[in-house]
BASE-833750 format. One record per atom (N, C-alpha, C, O): x, y, z; residue in three letters. Coordinates in steps of 0.02 Angstrom, whole numbers, padded with zeros to 5 digits, always signed. Layout:
N
XYZALA;...
// end
This chain:
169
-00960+00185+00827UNK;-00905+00205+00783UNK;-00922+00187+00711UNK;-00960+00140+00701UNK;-00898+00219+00663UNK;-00926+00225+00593UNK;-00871+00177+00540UNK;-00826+00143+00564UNK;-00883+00182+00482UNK;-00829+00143+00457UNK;-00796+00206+00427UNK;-00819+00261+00414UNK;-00714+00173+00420UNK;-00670+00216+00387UNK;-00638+00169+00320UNK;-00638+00109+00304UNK;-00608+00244+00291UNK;-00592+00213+00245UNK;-00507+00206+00216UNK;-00465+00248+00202UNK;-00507+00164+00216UNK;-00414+00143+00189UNK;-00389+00150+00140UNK;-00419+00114+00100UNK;-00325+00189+00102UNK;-00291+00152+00049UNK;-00234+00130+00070UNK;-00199+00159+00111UNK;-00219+00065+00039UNK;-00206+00017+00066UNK;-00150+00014+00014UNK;-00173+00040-00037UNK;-00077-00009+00002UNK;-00051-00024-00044UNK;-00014-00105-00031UNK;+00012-00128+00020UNK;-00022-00133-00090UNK;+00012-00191-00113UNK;+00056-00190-00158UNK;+00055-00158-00211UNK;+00122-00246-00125UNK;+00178-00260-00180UNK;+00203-00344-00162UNK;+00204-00366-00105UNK;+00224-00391-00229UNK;+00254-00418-00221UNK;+00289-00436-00262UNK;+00274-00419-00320UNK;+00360-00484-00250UNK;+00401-00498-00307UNK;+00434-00557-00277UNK;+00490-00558-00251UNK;+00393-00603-00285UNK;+00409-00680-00266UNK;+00364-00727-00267UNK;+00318-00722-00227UNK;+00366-00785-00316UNK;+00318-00813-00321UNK;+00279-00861-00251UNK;+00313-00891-00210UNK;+00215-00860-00250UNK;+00190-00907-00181UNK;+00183-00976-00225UNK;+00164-00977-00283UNK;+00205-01039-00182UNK;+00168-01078-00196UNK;+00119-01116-00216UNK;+00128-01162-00256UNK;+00057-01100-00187UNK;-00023-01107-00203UNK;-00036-01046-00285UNK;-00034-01060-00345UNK;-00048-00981-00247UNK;-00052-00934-00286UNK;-00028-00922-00353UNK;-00065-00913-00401UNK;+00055-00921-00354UNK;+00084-00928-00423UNK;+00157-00848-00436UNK;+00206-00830-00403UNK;+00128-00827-00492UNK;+00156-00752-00490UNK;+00159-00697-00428UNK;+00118-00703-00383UNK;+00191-00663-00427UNK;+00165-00601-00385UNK;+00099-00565-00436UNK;+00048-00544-00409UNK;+00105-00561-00493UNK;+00019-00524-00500UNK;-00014-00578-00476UNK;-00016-00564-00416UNK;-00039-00626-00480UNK;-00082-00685-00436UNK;-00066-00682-00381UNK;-00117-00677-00346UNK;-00022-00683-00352UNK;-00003-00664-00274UNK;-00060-00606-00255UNK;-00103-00622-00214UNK;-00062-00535-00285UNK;-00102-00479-00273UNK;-00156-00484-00295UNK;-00194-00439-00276UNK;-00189-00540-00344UNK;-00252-00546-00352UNK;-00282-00584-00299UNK;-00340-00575-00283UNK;-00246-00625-00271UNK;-00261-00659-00193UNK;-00285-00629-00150UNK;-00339-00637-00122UNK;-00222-00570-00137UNK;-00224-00538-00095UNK;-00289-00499-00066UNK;-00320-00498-00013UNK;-00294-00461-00142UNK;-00372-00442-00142UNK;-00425-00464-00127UNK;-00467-00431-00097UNK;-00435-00525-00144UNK;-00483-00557-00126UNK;-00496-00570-00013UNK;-00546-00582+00021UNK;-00432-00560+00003UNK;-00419-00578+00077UNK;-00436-00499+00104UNK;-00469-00494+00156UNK;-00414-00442+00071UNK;-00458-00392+00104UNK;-00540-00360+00075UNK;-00559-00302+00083UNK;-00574-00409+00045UNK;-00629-00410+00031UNK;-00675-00454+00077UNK;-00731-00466+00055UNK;-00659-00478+00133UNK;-00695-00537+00206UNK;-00686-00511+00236UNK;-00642-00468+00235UNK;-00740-00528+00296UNK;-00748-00526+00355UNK;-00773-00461+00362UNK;-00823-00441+00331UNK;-00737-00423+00406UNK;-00768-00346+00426UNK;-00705-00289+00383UNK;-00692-00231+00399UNK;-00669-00342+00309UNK;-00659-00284+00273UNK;-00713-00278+00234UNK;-00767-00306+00246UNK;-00698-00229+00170UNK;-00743-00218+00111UNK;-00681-00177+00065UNK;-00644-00130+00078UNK;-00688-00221+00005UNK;-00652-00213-00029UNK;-00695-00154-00085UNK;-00744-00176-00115UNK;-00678-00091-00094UNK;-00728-00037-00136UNK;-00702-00029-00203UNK;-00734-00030-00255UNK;-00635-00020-00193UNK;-00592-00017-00268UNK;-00546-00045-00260UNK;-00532-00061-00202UNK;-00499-00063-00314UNK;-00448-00082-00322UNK;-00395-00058-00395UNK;-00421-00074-00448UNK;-00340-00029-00398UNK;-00308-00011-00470UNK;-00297-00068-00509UNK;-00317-00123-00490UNK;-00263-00058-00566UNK;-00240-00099-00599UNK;-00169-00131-00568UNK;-00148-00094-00524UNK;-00125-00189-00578UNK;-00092-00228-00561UNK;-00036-00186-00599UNK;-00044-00190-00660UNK;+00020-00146-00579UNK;+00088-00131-00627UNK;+00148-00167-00596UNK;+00152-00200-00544UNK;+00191-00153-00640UNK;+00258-00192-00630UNK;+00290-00127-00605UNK;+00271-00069-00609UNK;+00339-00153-00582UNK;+00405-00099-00567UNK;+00476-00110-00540UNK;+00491-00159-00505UNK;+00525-00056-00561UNK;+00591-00092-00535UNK;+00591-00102-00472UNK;+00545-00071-00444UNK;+00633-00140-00428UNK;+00637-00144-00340UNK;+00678-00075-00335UNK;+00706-00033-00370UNK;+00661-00092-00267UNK;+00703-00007-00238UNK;+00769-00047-00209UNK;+00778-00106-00223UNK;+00810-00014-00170UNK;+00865-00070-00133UNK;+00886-00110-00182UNK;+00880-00092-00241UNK;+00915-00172-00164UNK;+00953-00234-00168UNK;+00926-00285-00193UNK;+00959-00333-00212UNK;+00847-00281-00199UNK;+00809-00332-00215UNK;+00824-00339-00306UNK;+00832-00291-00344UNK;+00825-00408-00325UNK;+00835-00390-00423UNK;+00790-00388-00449UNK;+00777-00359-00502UNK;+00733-00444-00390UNK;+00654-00449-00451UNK;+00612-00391-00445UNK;+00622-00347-00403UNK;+00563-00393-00488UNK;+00526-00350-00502UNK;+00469-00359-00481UNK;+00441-00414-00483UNK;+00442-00301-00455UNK;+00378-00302-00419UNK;+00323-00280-00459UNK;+00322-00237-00504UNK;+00264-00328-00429UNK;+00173-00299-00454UNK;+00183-00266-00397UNK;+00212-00289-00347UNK;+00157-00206-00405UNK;+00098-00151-00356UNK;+00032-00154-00379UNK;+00012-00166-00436UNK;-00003-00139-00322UNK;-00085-00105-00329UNK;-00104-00056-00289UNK;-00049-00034-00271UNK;-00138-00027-00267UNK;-00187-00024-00221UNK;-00239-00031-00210UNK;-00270-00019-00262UNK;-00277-00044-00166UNK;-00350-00056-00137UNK;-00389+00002-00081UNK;-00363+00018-00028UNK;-00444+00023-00099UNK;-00470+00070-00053UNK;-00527+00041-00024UNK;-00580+00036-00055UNK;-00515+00014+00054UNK;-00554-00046+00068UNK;-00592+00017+00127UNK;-00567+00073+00138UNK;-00646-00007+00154UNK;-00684-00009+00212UNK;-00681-00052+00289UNK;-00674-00113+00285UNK;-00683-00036+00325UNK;-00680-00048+00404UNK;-00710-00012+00456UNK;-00730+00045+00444UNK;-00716-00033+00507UNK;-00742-00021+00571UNK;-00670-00005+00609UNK;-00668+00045+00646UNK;-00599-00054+00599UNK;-00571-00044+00646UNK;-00511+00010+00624UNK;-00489+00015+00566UNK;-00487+00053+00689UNK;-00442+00111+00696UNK;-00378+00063+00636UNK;-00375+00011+00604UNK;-00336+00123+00650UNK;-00266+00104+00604UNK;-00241+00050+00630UNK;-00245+00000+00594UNK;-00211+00043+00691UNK;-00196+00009+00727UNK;-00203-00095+00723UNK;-00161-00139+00711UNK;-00277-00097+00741UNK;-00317-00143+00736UNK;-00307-00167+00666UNK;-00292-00226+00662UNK;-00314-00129+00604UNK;-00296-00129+00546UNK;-00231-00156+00517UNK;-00219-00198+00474UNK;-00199-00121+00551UNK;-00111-00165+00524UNK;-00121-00224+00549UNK;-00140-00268+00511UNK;-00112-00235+00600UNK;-00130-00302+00632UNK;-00172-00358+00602UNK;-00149-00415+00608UNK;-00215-00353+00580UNK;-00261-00339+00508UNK;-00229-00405+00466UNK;-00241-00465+00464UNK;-00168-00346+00426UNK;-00148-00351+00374UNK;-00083-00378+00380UNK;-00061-00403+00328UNK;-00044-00378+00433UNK;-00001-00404+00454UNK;-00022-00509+00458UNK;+00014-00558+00444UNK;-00077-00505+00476UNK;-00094-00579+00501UNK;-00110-00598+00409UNK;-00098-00655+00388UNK;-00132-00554+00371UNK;-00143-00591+00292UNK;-00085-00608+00265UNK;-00082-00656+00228UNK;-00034-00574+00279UNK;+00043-00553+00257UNK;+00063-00636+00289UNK;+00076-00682+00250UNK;+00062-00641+00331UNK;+00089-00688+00383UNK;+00056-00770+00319UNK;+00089-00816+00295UNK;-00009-00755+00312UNK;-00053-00817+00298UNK;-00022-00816+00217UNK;-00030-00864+00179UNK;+00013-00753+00196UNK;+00036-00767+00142UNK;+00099-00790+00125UNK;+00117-00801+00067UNK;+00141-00801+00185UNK;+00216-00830+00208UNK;+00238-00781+00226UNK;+00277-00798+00270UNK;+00240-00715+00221UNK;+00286-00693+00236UNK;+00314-00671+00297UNK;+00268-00650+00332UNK;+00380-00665+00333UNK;+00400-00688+00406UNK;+00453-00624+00401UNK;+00503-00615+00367UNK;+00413-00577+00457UNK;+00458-00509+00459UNK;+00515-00523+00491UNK;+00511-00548+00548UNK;+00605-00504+00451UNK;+00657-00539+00492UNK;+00693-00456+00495UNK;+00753-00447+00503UNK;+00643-00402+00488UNK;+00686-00338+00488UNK;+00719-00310+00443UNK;+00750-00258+00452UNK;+00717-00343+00387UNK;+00772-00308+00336UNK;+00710-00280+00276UNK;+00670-00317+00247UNK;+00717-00195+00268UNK;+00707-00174+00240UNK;+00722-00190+00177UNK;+00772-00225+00166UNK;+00662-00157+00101UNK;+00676-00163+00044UNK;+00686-00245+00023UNK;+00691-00249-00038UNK;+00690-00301+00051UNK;+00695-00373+00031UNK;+00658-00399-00002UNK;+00605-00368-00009UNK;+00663-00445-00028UNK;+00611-00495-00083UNK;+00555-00509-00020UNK;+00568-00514+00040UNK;+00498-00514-00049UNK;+00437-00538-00009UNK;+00379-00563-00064UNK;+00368-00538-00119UNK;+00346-00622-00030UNK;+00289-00620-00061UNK;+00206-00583-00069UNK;+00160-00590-00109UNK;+00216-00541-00010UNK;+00168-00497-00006UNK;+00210-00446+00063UNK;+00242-00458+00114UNK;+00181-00373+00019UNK;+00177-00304+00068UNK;+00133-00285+00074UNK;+00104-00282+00020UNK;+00093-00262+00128UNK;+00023-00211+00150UNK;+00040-00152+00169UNK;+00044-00157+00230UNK;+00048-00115+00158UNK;+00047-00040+00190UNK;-00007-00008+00196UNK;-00047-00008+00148UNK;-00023+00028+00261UNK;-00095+00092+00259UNK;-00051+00146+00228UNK;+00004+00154+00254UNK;-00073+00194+00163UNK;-00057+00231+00143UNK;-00099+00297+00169UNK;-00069+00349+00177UNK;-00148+00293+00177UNK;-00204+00325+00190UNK;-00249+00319+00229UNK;-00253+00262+00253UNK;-00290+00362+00249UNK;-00348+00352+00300UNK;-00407+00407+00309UNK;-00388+00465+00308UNK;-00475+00397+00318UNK;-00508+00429+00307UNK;-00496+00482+00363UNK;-00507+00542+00355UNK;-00473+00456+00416UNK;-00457+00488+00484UNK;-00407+00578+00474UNK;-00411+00632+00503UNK;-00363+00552+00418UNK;-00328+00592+00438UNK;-00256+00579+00470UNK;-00234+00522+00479UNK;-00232+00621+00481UNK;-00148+00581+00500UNK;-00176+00545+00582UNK;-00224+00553+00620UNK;-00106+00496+00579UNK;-00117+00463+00639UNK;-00056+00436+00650UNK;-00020+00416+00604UNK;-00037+00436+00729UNK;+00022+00402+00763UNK;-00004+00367+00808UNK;-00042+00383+00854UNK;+00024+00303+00788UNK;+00000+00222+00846UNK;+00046+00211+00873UNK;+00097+00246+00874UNK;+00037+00162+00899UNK;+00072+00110+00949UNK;+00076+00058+00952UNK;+00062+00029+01004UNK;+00106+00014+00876UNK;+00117-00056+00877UNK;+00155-00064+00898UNK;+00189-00015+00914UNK;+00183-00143+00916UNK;+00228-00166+00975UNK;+00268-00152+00936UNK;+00304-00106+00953UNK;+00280-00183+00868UNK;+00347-00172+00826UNK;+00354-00112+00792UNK;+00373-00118+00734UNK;+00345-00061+00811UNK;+00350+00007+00770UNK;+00288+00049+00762UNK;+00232+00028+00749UNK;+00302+00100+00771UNK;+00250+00151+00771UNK;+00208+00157+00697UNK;+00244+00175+00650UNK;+00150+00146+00685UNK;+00101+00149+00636UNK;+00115+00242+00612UNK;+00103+00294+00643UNK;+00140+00231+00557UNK;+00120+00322+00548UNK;+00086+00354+00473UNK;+00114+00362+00419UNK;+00026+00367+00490UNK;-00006+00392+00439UNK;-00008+00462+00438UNK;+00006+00494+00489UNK;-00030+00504+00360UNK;+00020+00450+00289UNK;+00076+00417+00281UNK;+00126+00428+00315UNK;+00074+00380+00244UNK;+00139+00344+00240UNK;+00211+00363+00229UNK;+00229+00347+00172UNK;+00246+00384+00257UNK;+00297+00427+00276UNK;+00323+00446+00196UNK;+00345+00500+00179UNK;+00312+00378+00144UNK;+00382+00406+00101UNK;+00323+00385+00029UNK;+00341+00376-00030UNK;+00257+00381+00053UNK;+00213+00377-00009UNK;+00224+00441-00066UNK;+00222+00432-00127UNK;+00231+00487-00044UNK;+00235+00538-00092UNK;+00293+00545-00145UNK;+00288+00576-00197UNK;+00350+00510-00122UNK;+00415+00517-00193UNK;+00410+00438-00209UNK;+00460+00409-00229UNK;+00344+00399-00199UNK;+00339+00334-00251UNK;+00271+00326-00277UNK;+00213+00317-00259UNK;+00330+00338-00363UNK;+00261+00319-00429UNK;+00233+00244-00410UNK;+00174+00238-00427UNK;+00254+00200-00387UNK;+00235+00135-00374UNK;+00172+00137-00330UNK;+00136+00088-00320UNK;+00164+00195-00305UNK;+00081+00197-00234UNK;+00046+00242-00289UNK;-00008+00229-00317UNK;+00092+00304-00301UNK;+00031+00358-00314UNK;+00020+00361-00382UNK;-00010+00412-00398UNK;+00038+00312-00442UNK;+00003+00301-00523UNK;-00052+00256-00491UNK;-00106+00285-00486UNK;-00050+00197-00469UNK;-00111+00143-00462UNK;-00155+00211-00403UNK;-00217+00215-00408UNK;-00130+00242-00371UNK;-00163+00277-00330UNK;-00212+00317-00354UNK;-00265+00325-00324UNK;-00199+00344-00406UNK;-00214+00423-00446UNK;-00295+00380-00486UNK;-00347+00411-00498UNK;-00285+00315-00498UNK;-00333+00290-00521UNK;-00419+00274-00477UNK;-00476+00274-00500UNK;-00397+00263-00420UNK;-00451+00220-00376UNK;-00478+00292-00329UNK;-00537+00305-00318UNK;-00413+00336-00305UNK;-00437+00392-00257UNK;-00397+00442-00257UNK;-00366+00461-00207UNK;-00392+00477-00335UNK;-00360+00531-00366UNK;-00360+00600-00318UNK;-00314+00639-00308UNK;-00412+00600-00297UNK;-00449+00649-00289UNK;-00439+00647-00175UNK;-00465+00683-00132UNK;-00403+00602-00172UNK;-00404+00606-00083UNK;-00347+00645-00083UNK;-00303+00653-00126UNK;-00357+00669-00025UNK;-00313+00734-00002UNK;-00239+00716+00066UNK;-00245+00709+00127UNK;-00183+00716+00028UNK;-00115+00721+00100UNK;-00165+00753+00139UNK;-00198+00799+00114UNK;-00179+00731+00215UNK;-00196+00787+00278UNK;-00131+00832+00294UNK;-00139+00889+00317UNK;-00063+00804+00280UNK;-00015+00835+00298UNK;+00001+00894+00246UNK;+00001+00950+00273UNK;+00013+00894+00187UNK;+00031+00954+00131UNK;-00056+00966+00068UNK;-00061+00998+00016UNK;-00095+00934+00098UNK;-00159+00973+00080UNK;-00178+00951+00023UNK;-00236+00938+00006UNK;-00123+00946-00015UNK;-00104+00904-00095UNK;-00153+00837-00123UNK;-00140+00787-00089UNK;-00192+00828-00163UNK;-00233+00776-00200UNK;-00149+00709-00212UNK;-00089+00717-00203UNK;-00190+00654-00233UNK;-00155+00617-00266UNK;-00139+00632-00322UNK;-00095+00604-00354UNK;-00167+00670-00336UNK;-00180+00672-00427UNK;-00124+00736-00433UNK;-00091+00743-00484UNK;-00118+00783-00376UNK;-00046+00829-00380UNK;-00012+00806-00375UNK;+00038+00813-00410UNK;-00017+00750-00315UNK;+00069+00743-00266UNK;+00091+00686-00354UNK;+00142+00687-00389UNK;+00056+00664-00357UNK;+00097+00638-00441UNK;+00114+00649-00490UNK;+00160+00620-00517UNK;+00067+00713-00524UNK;+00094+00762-00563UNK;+00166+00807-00552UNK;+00206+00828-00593UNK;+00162+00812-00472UNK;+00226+00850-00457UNK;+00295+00796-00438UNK;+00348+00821-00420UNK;+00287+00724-00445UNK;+00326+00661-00452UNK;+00337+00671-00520UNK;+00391+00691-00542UNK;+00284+00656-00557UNK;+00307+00648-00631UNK;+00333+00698-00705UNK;+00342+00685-00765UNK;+00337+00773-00650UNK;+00346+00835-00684UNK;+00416+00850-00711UNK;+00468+00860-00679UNK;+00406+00849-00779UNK;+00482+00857-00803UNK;+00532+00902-00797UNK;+00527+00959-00819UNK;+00580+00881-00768UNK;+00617+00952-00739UNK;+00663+00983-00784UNK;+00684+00946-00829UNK;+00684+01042-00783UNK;+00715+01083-00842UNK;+00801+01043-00838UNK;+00824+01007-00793UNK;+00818+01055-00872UNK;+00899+01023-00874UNK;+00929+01103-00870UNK;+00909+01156-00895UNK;+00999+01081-00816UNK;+01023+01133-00791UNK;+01082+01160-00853UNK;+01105+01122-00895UNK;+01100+01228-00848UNK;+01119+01259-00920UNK;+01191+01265-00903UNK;+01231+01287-00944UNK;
// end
């Protein structure tokens, strides 16, 4: 089996202990999917952004377009155990303060439906496409990768996010 390739997105908005900021939080981070049997290839720049939901603080995003051997699957699991080593303790509630998020946004594979114990893995990332927070840091590192589902580049699906719409008459 060959290696594939990931984009990977990061967010946080809570400071860690050791680490410091959430941008230091995600410069960490990076460094944790750059070992072992990852490979870290690119990475965007670090932005801020408002929370979505209920949360008040404000989040760093990135993304990272790392390398692997293992399926999606194997992968969350992955990233779930860095998440974990970074405190954070899944209690189910969507949109909440955290000190670190991993999401697979992408995959060299192509779409994919898993079978994690806690929820089905589904690539692409169901709701990557109506957030500037994945696809600006995105448009930078792997502009040019293609939705398998609507065919669309990064570099469209954000142009057509960030396209000014006419005001109604």
């Amino acid at each position: 089996m060959g290696a594939h390739r990931y984009l990977v997105a990061l967010g946080s908005n809570v400071r860690h202990p050791r680490h410091g900021s959430p941008r230091r939080v995600l410069a960490a981070a990076l460094e944790a999917l750059d070992h072992g049997k990852l490979h870290l290839l690119a990475a965007s720049r670090v932005i801020e952004t408002a929370p979505l939901g209920p949360s008040r603080r404000r989040y760093a995003n990135a993304v990272a377009l790392v390398r692997s051997k293992r399926d999606p699957d194997e992968l969350l699991h992955k990233l779930h155990k860095i998440e974990h080593r970074f405190g954070r303790r899944r209690r189910g509630g969507a949109w909440g303060a955290r000190v670190l998020d991993l999401d697979i946004v992408l995959w060299s594979g192509g779409a994919y439906a898993g079978a994690q114990a806690s929820g089905s893995l589904v690539i692409p990332h169901p709701a990557f496409r109506e957030r500037r927070f994945v696809l600006d840091p995105a448009a930078t590192v792997a502009g040019r990768w293609r939705d398998p589902l609507t065919g669309l580049s990064i570099h469209h699906l954000r142009a057509r996010l960030t396209k000014p719409r006419a005001a109604p008459r």
